[in-house]
C-alpha positions in Angstrom: -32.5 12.0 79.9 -30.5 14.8 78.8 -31.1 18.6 79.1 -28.0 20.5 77.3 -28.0 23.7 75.5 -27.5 23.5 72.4 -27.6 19.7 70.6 -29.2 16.9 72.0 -27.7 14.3 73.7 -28.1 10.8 75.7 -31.1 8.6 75.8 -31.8 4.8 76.2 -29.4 2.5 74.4 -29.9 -1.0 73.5 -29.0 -1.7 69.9 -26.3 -4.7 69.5 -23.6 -2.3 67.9 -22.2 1.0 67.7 -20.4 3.9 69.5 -20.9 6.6 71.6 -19.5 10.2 71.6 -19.7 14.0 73.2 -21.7 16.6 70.9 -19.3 18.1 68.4 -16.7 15.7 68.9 -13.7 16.0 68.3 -13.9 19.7 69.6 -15.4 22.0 72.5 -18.9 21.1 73.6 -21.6 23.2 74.8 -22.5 23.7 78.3 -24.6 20.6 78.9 -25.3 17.7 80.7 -26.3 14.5 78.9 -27.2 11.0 80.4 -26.8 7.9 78.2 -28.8 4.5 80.0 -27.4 1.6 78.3 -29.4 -1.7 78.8 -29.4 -4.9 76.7 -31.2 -8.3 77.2 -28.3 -10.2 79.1 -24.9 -10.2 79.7 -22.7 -7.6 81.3 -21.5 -4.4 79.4 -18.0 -3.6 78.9 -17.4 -0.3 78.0 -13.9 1.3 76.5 -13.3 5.4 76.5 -10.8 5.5 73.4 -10.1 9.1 74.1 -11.3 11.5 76.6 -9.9 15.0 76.2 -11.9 17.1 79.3 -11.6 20.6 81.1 -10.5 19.0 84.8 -11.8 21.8 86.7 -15.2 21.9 85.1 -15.8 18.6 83.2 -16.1 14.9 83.7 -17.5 11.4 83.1 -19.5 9.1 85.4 -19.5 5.8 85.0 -22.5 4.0 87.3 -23.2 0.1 87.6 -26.6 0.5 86.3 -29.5 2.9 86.7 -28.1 7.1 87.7 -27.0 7.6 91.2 -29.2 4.3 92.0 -25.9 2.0 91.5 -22.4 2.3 91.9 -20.2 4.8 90.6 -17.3 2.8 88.4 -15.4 5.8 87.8 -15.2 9.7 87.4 -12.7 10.4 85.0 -11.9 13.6 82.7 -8.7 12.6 80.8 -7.4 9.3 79.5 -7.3 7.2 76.6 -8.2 3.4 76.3 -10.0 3.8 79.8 -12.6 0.2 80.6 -15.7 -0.5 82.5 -17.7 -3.6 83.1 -21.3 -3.4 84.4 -21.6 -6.4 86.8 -25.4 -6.6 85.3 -27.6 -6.1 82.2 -27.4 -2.0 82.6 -24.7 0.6 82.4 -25.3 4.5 82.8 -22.7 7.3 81.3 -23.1 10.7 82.8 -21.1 14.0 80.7 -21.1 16.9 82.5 -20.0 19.8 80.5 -19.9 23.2 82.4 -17.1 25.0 80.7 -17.5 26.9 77.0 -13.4 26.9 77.5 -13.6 22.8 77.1 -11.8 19.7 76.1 -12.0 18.0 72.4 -14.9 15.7 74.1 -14.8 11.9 74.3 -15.4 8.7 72.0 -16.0 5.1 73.4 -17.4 1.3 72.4 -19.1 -1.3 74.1 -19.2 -5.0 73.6 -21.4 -7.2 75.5 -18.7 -8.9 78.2 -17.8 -12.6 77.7 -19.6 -12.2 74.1 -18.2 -11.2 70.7 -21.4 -8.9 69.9 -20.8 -5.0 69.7 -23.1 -3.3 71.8 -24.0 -0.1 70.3 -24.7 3.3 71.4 
């Protein structure tokens, strides 16, 4: 699900807590582009960007409604802090695309399950 240079990064989530962050966070990634597929048994996902710190011109975040380029895009974002999302299903996908050596400090996030008091984990 991932094929960066460097680290590894991305995969299939479904654990019930956790968080989820850019290789070498805080501080400039590699080039790379990483795919994170986060499902659990039921309930919606809400997701929350605590801090994203991106190179604009080079870097960003997609946010899709389920499975990659399959679902909606939520949001493209490269800069922000305490940024949500909520998957209207069961699945959430987070796409990083890092194409700049020159980059941001990365991002962190967390999920919990929406409606539920679970932390859903990355």
């Amino acid at each position: 699900l991932c094929s960066p240079i460097g680290d590894q990064c991305g995969g299939f989530l479904s654990n019930p807590s956790g968080s989820l962050s850019s290789p070498y966070y805080p501080g400039n990634g590699l080039i790379t582009q990483c795919v994170w597929q986060i499902q659990i048994e039921y309930n919606r996902i809400a997701l929350v960007f605590s801090y994203v710190s991106l190179n604009c011109f080079q870097e960003f975040i997609e946010i899709y409604d389920g499975p990659l380029y399959a679902s909606p895009l939520l949001g493209k974002i490269c800069n922000g802090s305490n940024l949500s999302y909520v998957s209207s299903s069961n699945t959430l996908t987070v796409l990083l695309h890092r194409d700049s050596y020159n980059s941001g400090y990365g991002f962190s996030g967390d999920s919990t399950t929406y409606g539920k008091s679970h932390i859903l984990g990355f």
